[in-house]
C-alpha positions in Angstrom: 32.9 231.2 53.3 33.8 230.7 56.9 37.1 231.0 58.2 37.8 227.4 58.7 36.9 226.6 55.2 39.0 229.4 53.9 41.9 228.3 55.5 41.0 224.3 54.1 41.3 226.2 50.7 44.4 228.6 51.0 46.6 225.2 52.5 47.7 222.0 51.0 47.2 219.3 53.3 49.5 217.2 52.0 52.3 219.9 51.4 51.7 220.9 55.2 51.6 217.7 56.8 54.7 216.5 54.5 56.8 219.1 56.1 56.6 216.6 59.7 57.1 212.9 57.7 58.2 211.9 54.4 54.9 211.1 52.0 54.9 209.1 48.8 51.9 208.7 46.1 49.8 206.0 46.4 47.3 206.1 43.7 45.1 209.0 44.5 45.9 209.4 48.6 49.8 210.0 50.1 51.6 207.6 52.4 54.4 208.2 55.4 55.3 207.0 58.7 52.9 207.8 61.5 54.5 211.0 63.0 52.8 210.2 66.1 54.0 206.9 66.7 57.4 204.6 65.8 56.4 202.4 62.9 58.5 201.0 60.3 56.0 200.1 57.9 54.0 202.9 56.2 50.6 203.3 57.5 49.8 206.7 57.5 47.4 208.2 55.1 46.5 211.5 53.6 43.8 211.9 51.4 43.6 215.1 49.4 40.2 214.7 48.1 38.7 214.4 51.2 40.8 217.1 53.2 42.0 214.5 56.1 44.6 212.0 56.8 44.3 209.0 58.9 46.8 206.3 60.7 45.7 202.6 60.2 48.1 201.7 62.1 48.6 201.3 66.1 47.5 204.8 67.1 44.4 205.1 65.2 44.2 208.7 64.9 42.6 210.4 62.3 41.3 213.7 61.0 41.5 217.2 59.1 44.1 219.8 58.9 43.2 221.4 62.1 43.3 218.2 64.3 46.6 217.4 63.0 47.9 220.8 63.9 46.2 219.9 67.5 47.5 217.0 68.0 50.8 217.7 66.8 51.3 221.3 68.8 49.1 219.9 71.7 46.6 222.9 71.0 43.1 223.1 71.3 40.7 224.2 68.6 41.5 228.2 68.7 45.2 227.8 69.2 45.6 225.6 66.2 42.7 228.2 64.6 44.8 231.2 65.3 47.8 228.9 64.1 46.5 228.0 60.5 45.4 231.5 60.2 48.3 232.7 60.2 50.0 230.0 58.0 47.5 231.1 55.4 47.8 235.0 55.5 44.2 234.9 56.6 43.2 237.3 59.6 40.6 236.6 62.2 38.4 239.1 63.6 39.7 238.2 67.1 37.6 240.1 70.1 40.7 241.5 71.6 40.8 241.6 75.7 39.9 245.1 75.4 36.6 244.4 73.8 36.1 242.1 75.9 36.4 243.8 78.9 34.3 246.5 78.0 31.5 244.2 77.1 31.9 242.8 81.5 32.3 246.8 82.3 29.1 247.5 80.6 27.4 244.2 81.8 28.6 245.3 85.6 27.0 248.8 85.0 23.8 247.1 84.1 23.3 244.9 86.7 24.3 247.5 89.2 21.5 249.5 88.0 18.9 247.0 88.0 20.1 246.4 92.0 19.4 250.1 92.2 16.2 249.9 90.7 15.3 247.3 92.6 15.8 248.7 95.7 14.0 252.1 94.8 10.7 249.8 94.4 10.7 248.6 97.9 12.0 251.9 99.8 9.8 255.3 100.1 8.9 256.7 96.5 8.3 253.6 95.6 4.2 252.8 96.8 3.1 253.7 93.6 4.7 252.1 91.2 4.5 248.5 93.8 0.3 249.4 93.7 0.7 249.4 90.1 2.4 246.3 89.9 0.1 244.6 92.7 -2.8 246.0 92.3 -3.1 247.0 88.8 -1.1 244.2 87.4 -2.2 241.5 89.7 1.9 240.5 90.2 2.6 238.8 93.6 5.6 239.7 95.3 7.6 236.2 94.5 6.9 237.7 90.8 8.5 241.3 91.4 11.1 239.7 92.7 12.0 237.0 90.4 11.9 239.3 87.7 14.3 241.7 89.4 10.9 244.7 88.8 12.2 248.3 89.5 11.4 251.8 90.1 13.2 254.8 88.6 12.9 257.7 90.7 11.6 260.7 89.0 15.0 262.1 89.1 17.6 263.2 86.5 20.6 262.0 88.0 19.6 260.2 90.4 20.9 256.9 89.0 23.9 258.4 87.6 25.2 259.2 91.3 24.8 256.2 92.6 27.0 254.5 89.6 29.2 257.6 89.8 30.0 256.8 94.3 30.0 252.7 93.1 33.0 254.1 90.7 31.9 253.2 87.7 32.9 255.6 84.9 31.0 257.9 82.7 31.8 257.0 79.2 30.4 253.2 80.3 27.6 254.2 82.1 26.5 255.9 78.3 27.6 253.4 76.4 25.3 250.5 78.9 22.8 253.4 77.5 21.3 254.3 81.4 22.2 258.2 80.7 21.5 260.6 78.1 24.7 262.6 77.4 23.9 266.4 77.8 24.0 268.8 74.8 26.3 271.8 75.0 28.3 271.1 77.4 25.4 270.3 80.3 25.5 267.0 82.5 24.4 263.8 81.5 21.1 262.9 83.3 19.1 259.6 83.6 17.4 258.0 80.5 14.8 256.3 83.2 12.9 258.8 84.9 9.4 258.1 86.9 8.9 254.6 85.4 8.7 251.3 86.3 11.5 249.0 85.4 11.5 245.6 83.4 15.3 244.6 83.3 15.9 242.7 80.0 18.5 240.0 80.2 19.8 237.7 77.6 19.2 234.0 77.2 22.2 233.2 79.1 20.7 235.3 82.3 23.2 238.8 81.9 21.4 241.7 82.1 21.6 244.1 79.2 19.3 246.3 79.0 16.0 247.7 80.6 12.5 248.6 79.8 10.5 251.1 81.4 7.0 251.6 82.1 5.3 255.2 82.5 2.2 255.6 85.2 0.8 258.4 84.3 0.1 258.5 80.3 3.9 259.3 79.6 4.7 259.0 75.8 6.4 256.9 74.7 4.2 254.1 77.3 7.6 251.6 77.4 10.6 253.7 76.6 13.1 250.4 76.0 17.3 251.0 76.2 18.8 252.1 73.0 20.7 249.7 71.3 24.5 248.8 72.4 27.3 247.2 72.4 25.3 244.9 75.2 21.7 245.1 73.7 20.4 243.9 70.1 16.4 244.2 70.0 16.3 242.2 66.9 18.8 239.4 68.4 17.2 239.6 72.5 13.8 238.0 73.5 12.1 238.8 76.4 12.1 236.1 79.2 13.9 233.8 77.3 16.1 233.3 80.3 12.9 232.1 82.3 11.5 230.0 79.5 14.6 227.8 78.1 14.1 225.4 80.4 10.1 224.8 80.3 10.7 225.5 76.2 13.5 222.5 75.8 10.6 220.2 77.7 7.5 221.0 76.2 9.1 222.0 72.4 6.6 225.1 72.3 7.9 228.5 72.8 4.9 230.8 72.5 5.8 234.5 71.1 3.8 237.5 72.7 4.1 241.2 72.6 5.4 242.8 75.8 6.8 242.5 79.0 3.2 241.8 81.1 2.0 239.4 78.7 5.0 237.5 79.6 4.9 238.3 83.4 0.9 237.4 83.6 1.4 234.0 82.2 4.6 233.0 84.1 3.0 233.6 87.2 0.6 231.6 86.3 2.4 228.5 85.5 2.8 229.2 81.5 6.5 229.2 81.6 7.3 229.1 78.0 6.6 232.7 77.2 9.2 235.1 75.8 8.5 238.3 73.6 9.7 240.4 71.3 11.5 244.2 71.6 9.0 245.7 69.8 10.0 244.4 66.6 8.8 241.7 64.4 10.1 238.3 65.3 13.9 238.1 63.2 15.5 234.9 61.8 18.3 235.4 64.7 14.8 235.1 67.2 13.6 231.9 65.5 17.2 230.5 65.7 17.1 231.2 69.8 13.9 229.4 69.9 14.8 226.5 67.1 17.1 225.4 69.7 14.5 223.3 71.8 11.6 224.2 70.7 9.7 221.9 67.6 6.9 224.7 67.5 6.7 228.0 67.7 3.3 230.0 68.3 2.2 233.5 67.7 -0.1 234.5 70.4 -2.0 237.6 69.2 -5.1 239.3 70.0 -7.4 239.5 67.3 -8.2 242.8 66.7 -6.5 244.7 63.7 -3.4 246.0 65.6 -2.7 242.3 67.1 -3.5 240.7 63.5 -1.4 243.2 62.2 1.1 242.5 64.4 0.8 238.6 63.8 1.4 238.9 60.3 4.6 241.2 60.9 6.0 238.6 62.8 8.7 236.7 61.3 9.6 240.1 59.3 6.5 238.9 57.5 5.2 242.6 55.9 1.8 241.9 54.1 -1.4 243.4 53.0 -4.4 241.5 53.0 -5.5 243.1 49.6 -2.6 241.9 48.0 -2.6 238.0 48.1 1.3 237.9 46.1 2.3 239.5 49.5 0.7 237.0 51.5 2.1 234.6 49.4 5.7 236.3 49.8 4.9 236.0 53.7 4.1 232.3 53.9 8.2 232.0 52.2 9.5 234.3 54.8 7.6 232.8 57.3 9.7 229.4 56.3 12.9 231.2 55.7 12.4 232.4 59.5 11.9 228.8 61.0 14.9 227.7 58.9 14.8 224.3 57.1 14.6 222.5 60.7 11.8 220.8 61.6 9.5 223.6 63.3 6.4 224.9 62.6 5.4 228.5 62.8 1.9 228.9 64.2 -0.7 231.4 64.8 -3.0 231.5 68.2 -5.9 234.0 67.6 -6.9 235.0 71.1 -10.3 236.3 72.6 -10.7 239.9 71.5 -9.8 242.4 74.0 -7.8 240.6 75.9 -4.4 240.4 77.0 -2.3 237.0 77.6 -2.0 238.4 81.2 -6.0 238.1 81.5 -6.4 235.1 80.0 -4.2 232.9 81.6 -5.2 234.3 84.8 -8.8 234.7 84.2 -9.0 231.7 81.7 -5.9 229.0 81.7 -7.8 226.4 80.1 -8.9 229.2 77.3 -5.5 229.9 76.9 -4.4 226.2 76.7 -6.4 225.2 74.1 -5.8 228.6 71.7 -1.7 227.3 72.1 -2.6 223.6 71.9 -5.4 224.3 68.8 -3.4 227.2 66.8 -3.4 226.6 63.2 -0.2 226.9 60.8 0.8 230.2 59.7 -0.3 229.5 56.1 -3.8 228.1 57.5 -4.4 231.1 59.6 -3.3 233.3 56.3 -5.9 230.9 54.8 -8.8 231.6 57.0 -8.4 235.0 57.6 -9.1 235.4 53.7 -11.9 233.3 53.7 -13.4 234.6 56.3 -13.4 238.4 55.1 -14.9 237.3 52.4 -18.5 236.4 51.1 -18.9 234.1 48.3 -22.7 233.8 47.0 -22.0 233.5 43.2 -19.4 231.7 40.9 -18.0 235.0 40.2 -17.1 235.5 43.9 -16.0 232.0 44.1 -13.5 232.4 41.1 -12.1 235.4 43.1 -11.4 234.1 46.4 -9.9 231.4 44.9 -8.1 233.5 42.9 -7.0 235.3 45.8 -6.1 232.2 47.5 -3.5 230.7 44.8 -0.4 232.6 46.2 -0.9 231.5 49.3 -1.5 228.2 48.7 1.5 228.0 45.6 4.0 228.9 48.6 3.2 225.9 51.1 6.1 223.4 50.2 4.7 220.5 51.7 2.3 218.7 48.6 0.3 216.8 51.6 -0.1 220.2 53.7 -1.0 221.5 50.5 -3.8 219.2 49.7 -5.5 219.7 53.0 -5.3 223.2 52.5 -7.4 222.4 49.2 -10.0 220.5 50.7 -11.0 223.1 53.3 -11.3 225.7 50.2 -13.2 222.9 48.5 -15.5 222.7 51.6 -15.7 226.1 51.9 -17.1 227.2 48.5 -19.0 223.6 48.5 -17.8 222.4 45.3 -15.1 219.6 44.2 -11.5 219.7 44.9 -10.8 219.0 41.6 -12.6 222.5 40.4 -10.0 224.1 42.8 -6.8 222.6 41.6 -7.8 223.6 38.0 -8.3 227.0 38.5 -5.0 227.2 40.3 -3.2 225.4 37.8 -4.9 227.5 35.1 -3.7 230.8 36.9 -0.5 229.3 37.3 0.1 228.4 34.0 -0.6 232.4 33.4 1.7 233.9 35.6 4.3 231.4 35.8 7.6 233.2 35.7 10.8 232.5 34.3 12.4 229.9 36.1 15.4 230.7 38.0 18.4 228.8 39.2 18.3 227.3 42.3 21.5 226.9 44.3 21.5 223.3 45.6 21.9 222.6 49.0 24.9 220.7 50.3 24.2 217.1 51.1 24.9 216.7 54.3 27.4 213.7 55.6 26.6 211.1 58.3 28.6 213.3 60.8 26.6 216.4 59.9 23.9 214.0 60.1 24.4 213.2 63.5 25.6 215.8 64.6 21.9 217.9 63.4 20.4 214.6 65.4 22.0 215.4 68.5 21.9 218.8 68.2 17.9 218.8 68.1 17.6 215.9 71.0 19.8 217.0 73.8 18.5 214.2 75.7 20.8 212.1 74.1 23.9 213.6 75.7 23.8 210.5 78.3 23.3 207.8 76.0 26.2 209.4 73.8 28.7 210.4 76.7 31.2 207.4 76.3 31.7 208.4 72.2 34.7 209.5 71.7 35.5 212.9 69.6 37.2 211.0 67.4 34.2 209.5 65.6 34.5 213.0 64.1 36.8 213.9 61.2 37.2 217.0 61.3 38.4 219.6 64.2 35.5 222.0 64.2 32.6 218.9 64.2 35.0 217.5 67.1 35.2 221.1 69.2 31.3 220.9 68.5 30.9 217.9 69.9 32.7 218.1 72.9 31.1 221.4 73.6 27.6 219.6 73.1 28.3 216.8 76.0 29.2 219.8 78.1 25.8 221.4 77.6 27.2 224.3 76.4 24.3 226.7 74.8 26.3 228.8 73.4 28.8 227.5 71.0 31.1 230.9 70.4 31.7 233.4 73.5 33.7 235.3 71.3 34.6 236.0 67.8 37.4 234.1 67.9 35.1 231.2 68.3 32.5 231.8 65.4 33.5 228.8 63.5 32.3 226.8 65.8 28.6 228.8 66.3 28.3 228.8 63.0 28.6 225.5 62.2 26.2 224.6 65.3 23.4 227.2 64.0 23.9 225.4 60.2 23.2 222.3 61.2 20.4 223.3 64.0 18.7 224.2 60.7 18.9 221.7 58.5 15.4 220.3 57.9 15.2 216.6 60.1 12.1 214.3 60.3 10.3 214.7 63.6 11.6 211.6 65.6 10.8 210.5 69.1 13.8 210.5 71.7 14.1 206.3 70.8 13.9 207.3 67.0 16.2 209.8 67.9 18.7 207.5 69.2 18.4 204.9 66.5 18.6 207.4 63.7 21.7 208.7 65.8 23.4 205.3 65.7 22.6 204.4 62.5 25.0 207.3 61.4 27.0 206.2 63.6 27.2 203.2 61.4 27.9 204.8 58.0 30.5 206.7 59.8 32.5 203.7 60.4 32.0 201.8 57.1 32.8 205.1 55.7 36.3 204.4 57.6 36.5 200.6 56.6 35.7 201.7 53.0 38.9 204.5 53.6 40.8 201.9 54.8 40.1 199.8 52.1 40.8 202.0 49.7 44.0 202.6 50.6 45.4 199.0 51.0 43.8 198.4 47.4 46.3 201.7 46.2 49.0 199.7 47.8 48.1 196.3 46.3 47.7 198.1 42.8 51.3 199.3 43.1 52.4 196.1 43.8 50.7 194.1 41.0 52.7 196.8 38.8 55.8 196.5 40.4 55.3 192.8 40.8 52.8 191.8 38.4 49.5 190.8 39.2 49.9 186.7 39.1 53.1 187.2 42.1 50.4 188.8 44.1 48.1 186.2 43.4 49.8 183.5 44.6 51.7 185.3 47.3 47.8 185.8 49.0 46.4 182.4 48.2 49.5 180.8 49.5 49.3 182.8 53.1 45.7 182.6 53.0 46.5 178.9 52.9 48.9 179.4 56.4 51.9 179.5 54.6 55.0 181.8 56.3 55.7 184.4 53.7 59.5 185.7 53.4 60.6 188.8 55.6 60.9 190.9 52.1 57.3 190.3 51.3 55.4 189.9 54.3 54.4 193.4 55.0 53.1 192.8 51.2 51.0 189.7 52.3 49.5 191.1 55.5 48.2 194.0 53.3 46.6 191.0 50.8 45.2 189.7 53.9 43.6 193.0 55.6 42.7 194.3 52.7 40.4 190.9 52.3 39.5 191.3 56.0 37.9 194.9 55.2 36.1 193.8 52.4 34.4 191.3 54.6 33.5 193.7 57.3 31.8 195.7 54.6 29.1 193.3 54.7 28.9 192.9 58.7 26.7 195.5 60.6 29.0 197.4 63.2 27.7 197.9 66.4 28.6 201.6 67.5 28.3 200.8 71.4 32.3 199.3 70.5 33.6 202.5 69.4 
């Protein structure tokens, strides 16, 4: 459970907000004089069912717990956070200043030593590691210097110096992970000695780690930074810094395997390139990469280390002689891309060849091996077919046997079905031969069913929120909406944030709610839509949002009306609403009775009327 959510849980709304105004039952929601504007006549509302309160009256306002605590204390989102926390005995795991400030003191180390690095490259010592680059590499200078490319003096303390006269201390030049501390009581020296240097920088551009390259046969080949306070292989990709931007507009991010083969095709105009720190592509990649991008492709040579490789990717660990495992991948391989919309997709390239070479060698070759690569499952699919010759119904049984696990994971029934036909193809026999071998098998091995945990319907906010979260092109068409159209404080921080074109949603701990409920609902499964499908889908929630507040409304005036029928009786009421209905002046003592006849008549009405959400 997240904190905000626990803290929903541990406090009573109503007992809370009744400490500021006086509230009395009204059926199943509590009544009170606005506390945030003079009114004599009740018309604020909290409902304990749904966790908010709202004013029908002249202010308007409206929300959970935490925006009444903002509104109230004139906080924003983390003061009135930090407030309910401690109301509730529940304690955050703030990043204190000190934290804080290490994380800049280590980020400052870093980027003095890629400056360092960089210089090193272009003064004497240098030549060969720029001939490798050049020469080898086929990197123009614009390149080197985009990338920030460095050399590391074969030296052992050569960098430490330098950050030692620039003042920086010892124990964060370790802990940035640029020096090895010495054993028994001899000096640290540098970890990057004789190499070439890659600096690594997250997707918001700080650098925070490095990789180096040897010349000369050095083991390991790329010796990376170890991981640190700054640097998380399995959270960091390569270049994504470079890419967002081309990612966002084409909605392909393309997933290589080292530094060069993200170099080689930037420089030649395939910006959307990032790569992995040799690991296998991690749910916390996919979630980088969900952000814009509708499609993400596995670009791999073909030969047995990059199909190996391929088929890691996504923490996808299979064997191709055991088809459960390959069925077990095709569910990570979902899991990965989350319930969002994206597809996961493998691009077999020409053997022997790096993405460097191709793009520059081949760009139209390259194009079409992005622009052509099959589904993840398919590529499973035809990577077992292939391997394997059928020339009898024996070897036919088999392969299909083989092909059942795979084939039982794909969700989609229509992708499914296609999937099915090729196999039918394939072996050149009916589809219908297929699908009753696999249901036979199933009906063998099905196992005991399990319990599934249901997945919580989302609401028109969370709705549109996931809408606008997936089309950031919206943020102009959706600038004038106010943060109110949002009930509660966390969807409202969200918002707000998401017309700023924040990326990230949390710079600190402090702030987790609010990531966490941006990275939930970037991962909730969405129809693919257009950017004018977007925007109609958008403000059609917007819509049901606002019924959904007439229908409150409603609700409430018909609590008030019920108490009066049984204070009253039901025929007083009657003829007190026909009789101002009909124009008649009702008495002082019951007209706030009869103007609650009347609007709650007037809601019902507007139930039926389509609200047009360019008015909020």
């Amino acid at each position: 459970m997240d904190v905000v959510e626990a803290i929903k849980r541990q406090l009573d709304i109503v007992e809370f907000i009744g400490r500021f105004t006086p509230l009395q039952k009204s059926g199943r929601s509590f009544k009170g004089l606005c506390p945030f504007h003079t009114e004599k006549t009740p018309s604020f509302y909290v409902f304990p069912e749904r966790g908010n309160w709202r004013c029908f009256g002249t202010c308007g306002e409206g929300g959970d717990l935490f925006t009444f605590v903002q509104k109230r204390e004139n906080a924003d989102f983390r003061g009135a956070l930090r407030l309910l926390a401690a109301e509730a005995g529940i304690e955050l795991s703030v990043e204190d200043s000190r934290k804080r400030s290490q994380h800049e003191r280590l980020a400052a180390v870093m980027s003095a030593a890629v400056e360092f690095y960089q210089r090193c490259l272009r003064e004497p010592g240098g030549e060969a590691a720029m001939a490798y680059l050049r020469d080898k590499r086929g990197l123009r200078d614009n390149t080197i210097e985009s990338w920030r490319l460095g050399w590391a003096p074969n030296d052992w303390r050569v960098l430490r110096g330098f950050l030692h006269n620039r003042g920086y201390e010892e124990h964060d030049i370790v802990g940035a992970g640029l020096v090895i501390e010495g054993e028994n009581g001899r000096e640290s020296y540098d970890r990057f000695r004789g190499r070439v240097i890659i600096p690594i920088a997250n997707e918001r551009g700080e650098y925070i780690a490095m990789g180096g390259r040897g010349l000369h046969g050095e083991e390991p080949k790329y010796l990376n930074s170890p991981q640190s306070e700054l640097f998380d292989k399995g959270r960091t990709l390569f270049g994504l810094d470079h890419a967002a931007g081309s990612i966002r507009e084409s909605g392909v991010a393309v997933v290589v395997e080292g530094y060069m083969d993200v170099l080689g095709p930037w420089q030649a105009g395939f910006t959307n390139v990032v790569a992995t720190m040799g690991t296998s592509l991690t749910e916390h990649h996919a979630g980088l990469l969900r952000r814009s991008a509708r499609r993400i492709v596995l670009a791999m040579d073909p030969d047995a280390a990059g199909l190996a490789a391929a088929e890691r990717a996504g923490g996808l660990f299979l064997g191709l002689d055991s088809p459960e495992n390959m069925g077990q991948a095709v569910r990570q391989a979902d899991a990965i891309v989350g319930s969002a919309e994206v597809e996961l997709r493998v691009a077999p390239l020409p053997p022997g060849q790096d993405p460097d070479e191709i793009t520059r060698d081949q760009p139209e070759v390259w194009r079409s091996a992005i622009d052509d690569a099959p589904p993840f499952a398919e590529f499973l699919l035809r990577r077992l077919m292939n391997a394997q010759q059928v020339e009898s119904p024996s070897q036919a049984r088999e392969l299909v046997d083989r092909l059942r696990p795979v084939l039982a994971a794909v969700r989609d029934p229509l992708e499914r079905a296609v999937y099915i036909q090729r196999v039918a193809r394939h072996l050149g026999i009916g589809e219908e031969a297929i699908i009753e071998r696999l249901q036979a098998g199933a009906r063998q091995t099905v196992p005991a069913p399990r319990a599934r945990e249901a997945a919580t319907p989302l609401t028109p906010e969370d709705v549109l929120l996931a809408i606008l979260l997936k089309h950031r092109v919206l943020r102009h068409a959706f600038r004038n909406y106010p943060p109110s159209l949002f009930t509660g404080a966390l969807e409202r921080e969200l918002f707000l944030r998401w017309l700023r074109d924040e990326e990230a949603f949390g710079r600190g701990e402090e702030e987790e709610p609010v990531m966490l409920r941006a990275r939930y609902l970037e991962g909730r499964r969405l129809p693919p839509l257009s950017e004018n499908e977007a925007r109609a889908a958008a403000q059609e929630q917007v819509r049901k949002i606002l019924r959904d507040r007439i229908v409150m409304h409603q609700a409430a005036r018909s609590e008030d009306l019920a108490e009066a029928e049984r204070r009253l009786g039901a025929n007083r009421v009657a003829e007190l609403a026909m009789a101002t209905w009909r124009g008649a002046m009702p008495e002082d003592h019951d007209r706030t009775l009869a103007e609650a006849v009347i609007e709650e008549l007037q809601l019902g009405l507007s139930l039926h009327r389509r609200e047009d959400p360019s008015t909020v």
